[in-house]
C-alpha positions in Angstrom: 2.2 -5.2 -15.3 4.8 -6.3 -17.9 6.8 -3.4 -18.6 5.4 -1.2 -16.4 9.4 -0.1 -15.8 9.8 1.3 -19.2 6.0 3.2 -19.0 7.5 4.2 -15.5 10.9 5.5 -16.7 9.4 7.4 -19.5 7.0 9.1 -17.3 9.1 10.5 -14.4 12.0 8.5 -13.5 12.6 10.8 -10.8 9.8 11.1 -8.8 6.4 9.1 -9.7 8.4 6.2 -10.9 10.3 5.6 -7.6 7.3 6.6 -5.7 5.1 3.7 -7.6 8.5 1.3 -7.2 8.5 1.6 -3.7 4.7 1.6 -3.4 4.7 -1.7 -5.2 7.1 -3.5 -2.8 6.1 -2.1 0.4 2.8 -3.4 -0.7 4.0 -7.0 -1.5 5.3 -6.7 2.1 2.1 -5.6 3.6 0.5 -8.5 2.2 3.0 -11.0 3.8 4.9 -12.2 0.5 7.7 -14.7 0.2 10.5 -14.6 -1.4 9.1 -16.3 -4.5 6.1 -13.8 -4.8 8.9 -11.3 -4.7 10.9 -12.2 -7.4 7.8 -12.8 -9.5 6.5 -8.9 -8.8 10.1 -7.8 -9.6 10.3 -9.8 -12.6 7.2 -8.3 -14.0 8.0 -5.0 -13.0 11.5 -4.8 -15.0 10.3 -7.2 -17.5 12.8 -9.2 -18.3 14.8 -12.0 -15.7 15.8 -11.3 -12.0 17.4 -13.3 -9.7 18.4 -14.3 -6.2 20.7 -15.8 -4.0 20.9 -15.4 -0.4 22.9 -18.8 0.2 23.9 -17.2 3.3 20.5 -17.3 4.9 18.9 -21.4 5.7 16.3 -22.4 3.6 16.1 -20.2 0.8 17.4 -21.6 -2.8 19.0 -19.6 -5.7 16.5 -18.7 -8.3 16.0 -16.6 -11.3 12.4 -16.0 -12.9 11.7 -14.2 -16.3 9.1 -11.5 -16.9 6.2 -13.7 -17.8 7.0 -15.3 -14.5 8.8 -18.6 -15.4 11.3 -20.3 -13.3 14.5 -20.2 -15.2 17.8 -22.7 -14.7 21.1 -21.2 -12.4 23.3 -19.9 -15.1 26.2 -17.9 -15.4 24.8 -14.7 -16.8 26.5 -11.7 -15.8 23.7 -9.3 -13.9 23.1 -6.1 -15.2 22.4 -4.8 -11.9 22.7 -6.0 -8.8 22.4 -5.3 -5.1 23.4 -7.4 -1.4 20.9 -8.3 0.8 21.8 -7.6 4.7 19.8 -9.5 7.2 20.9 -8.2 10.7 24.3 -6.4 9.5 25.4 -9.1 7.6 25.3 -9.9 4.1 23.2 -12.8 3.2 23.0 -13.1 -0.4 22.5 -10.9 -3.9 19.2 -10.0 -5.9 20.1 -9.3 -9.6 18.7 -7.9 -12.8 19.6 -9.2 -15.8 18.6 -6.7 -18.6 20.3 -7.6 -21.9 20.0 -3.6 -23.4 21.7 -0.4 -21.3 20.0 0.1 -17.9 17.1 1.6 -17.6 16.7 5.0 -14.8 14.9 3.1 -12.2 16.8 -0.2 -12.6 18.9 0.8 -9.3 16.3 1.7 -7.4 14.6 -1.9 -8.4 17.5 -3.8 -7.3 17.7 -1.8 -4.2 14.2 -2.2 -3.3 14.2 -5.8 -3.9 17.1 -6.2 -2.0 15.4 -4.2 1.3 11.9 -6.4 0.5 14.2 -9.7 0.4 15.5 -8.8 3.7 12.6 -7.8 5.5 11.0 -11.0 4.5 13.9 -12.8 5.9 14.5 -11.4 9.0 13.1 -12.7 12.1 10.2 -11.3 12.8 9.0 -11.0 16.7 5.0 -11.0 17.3 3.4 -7.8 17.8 2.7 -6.2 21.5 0.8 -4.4 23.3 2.3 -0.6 22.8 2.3 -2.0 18.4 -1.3 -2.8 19.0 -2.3 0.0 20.5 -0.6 2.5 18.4 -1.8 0.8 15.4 -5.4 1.2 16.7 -4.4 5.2 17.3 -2.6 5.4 14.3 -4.1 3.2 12.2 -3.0 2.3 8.0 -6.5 1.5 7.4 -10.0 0.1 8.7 -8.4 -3.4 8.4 -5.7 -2.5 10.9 -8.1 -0.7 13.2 -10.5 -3.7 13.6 -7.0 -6.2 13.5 -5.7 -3.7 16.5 -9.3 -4.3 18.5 -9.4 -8.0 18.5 -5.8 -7.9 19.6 -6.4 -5.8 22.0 -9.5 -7.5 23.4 -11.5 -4.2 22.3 -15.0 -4.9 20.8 -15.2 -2.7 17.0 -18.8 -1.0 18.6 -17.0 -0.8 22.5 -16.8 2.7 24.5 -13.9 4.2 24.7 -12.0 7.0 24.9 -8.1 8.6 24.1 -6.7 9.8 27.4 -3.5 12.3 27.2 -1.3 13.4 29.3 2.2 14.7 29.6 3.3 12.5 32.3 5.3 9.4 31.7 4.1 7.7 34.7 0.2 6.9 34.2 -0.9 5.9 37.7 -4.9 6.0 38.0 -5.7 5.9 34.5 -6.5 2.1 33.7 -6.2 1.6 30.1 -9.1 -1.1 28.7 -8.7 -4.1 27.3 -5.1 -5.2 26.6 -4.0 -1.6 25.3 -1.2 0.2 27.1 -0.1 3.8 27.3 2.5 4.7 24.2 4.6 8.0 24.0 4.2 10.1 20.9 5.7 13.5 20.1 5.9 14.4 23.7 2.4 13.4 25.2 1.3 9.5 26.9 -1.5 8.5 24.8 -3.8 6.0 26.6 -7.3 3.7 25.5 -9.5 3.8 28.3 -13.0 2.6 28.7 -15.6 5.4 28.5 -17.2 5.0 32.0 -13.6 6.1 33.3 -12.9 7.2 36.3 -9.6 8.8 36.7 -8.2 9.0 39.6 -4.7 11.0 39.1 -3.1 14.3 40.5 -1.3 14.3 36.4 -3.2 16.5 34.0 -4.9 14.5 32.0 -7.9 15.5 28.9 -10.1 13.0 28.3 -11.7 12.6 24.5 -15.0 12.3 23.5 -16.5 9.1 24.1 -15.9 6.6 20.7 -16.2 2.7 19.2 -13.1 1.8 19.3 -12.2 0.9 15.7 -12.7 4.9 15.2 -11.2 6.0 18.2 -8.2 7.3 15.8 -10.1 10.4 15.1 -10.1 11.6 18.6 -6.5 11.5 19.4 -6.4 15.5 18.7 -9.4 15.8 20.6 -7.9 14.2 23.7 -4.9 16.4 23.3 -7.1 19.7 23.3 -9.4 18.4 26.2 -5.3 17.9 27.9 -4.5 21.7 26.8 -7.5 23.3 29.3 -6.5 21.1 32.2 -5.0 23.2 35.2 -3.7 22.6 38.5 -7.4 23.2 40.3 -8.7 21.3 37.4 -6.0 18.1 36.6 -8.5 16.0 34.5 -10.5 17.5 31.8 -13.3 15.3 29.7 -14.1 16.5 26.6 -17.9 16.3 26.9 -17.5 19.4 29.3 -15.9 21.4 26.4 -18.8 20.9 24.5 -19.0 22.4 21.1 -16.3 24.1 22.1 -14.2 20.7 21.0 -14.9 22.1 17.1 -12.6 24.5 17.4 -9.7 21.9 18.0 -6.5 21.9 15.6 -6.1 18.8 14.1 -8.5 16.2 13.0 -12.2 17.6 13.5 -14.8 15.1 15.4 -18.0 14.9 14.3 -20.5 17.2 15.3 -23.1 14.4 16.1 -20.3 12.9 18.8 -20.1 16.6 21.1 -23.0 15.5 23.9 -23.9 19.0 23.9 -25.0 19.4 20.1 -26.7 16.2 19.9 -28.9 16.6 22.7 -29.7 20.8 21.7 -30.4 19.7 18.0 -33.3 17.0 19.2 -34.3 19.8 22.0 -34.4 22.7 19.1 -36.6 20.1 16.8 -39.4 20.9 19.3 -41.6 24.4 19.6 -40.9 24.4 23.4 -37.1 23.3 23.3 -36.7 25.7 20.4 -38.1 28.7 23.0 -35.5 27.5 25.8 -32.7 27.8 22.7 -33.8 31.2 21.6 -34.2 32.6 25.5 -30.6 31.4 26.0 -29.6 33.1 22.4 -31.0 36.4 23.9 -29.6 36.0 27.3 -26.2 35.4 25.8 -26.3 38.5 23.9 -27.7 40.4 26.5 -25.8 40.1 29.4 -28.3 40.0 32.3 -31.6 38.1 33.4 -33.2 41.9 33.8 -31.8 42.9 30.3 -32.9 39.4 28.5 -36.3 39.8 30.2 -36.7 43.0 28.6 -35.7 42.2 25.2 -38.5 39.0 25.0 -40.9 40.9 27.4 -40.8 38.5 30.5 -40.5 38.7 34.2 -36.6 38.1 34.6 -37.7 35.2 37.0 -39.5 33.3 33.9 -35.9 34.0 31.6 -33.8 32.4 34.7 -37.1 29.4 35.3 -36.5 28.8 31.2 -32.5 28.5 31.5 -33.2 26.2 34.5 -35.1 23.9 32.4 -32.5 24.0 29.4 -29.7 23.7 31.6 -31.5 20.2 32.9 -31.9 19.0 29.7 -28.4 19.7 28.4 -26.8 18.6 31.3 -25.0 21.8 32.0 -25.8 25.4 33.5 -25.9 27.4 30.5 -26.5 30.8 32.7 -23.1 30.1 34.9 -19.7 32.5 33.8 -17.6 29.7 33.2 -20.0 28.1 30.8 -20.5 31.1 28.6 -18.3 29.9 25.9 -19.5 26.5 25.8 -22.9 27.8 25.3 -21.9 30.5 23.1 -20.1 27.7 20.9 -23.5 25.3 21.3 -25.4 27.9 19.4 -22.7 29.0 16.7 -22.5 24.9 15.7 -26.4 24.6 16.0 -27.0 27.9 13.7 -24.6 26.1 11.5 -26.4 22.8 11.4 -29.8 25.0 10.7 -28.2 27.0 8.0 -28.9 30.3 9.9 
């Protein structure tokens, strides 16, 4: 890491230098480092001595380290660089480089950064709630803060759930599980609810796909798109009722194995009889009508409308009924896909 400031400034000092600068601190902060670790880290960065002195804040001494991260006597050495340190809109202190040739591009930028990474490491710092848990589990940096936003929560990693959203600020009827709570973001309520939820609400509400909560994340779009069908004669939509149709979704795609739909039609199409029901509905679909569908496979139209019956059972939806044309239309676009048709 020793010099990495001159490798940096020789690269790019404009734009992957500052870019790995700031990387490098907001990192340190991540990680939960002290003042100390921070004046180490600069130290190396710059290579050569930094200093601090926030005399202004309780409890913090001066210091100054060197780039092989040695703890160096207070002297009178004027800084090459320097920046304050404001904790709460006051100034608290100074961070300092002390380079002994001309500045270096990024040398600024250093300074500023350790100032920003000194103050946020010294201001008070107020425990976490519920809306920070819960957003952190939606919005998550990583799989670390996913799984720290569960326990927090109260939320089991492998637990049900599912995203509710709606555009209504007051969520009345929608119990969200655990410890979470409903949090606004870019215009919609965003709410954890269990997956057994029964929502009781006039608000329009679209209900995701069912999830473990550590990778709920992924079906915050898919909540919003479930929300987007919902109408006045039909407030709450769930997802599962969209069916394939949830592919189609801007934003982050679900997996195919998660749409209830797909899952249960790809076992059902693994078997010669379930693969018949799937190709009678194929026909019917293009066709139109039982009479025309019987016609095309040579049936009675009463054995076409007895084998939609029995795949509408075992999909848990009537495939033969208007309003689900597109849902079954989508089922066997995603399960030609699958197949490779």
């Amino acid at each position: 890491m020793q010099g990495l400031m001159y490798r940096l400034a020789e690269l790019d000092a404009d734009s992957a230098g500052l870019v790995r600068v700031i990387d490098y601190f907001d990192t340190l902060v991540r990680h939960g480092g002290d003042v100390a670790a921070m004046l180490r880290a600069a130290a190396a960065l710059a290579d050569c001595t930094v200093g601090v002195d926030v005399s202004g804040f309780p409890g913090v001494k001066p210091a100054r380290c060197d780039e092989r991260g040695r703890w160096q006597p207070h002297e009178e050495r004027k800084p090459s660089t320097s920046a304050d340190v404001v904790v709460s809109d006051h100034v608290v202190g100074t961070v300092w480089i002390e380079r002994r040739g001309p500045a270096l591009p990024l040398d600024e930028m250093l300074v500023d950064r350790m100032a920003l990474t000194t103050a946020i490491i010294l201001a008070p710092r107020s425990a976490p709630t519920a809306a920070d848990h819960t957003r952190d589990l939606l919005f998550p940096m990583d799989d670390v803060s996913a799984l720290t936003a569960c326990s927090a929560l109260g939320l089991g990693p492998d637990s049900a759930v599912r995203v509710a959203a709606t555009d209504q600020v007051r969520t009345k009827g929608i119990a969200p599980a655990g410890r979470s709570c409903a949090i606004a973001v870019d215009g919609t309520v965003l709410i954890v609810v269990s997956a057994d939820v029964d929502s009781k609400t006039s608000a329009r509400v679209g209900l995701s796909l069912s999830a473990p909560a550590a990778e709920i994340a992924g079906y915050v779009d898919n909540a919003r798109f479930a929300r987007a069908q919902a109408t006045a004669d039909n407030p709450v939509v769930l997802a599962d009722e969209l069916g394939a149709l949830c592919l189609i979704a801007p934003g982050r795609a679900v997996p195919r194995e998660a749409v209830p739909d797909l899952a249960r039609a790809t076992e059902l199409a693994r078997t010669p009889h379930g693969a018949e029901l799937v190709d009678t509905l194929r026909v019917y679909l293009a066709s139109g009508t039982l009479r025309s569908a019987a016609e095309r496979i040579h049936l009675h139209h009463s054995t076409v409308a007895h084998r939609l019956g029995r795949l509408s059972a075992a999909l848990g939806f009537a495939v033969d009924t208007v309003q689900n044309r597109a849902r079954a239309t989508a089922m066997l676009m995603a399960l030609a896909h699958i197949d490779g048709r």
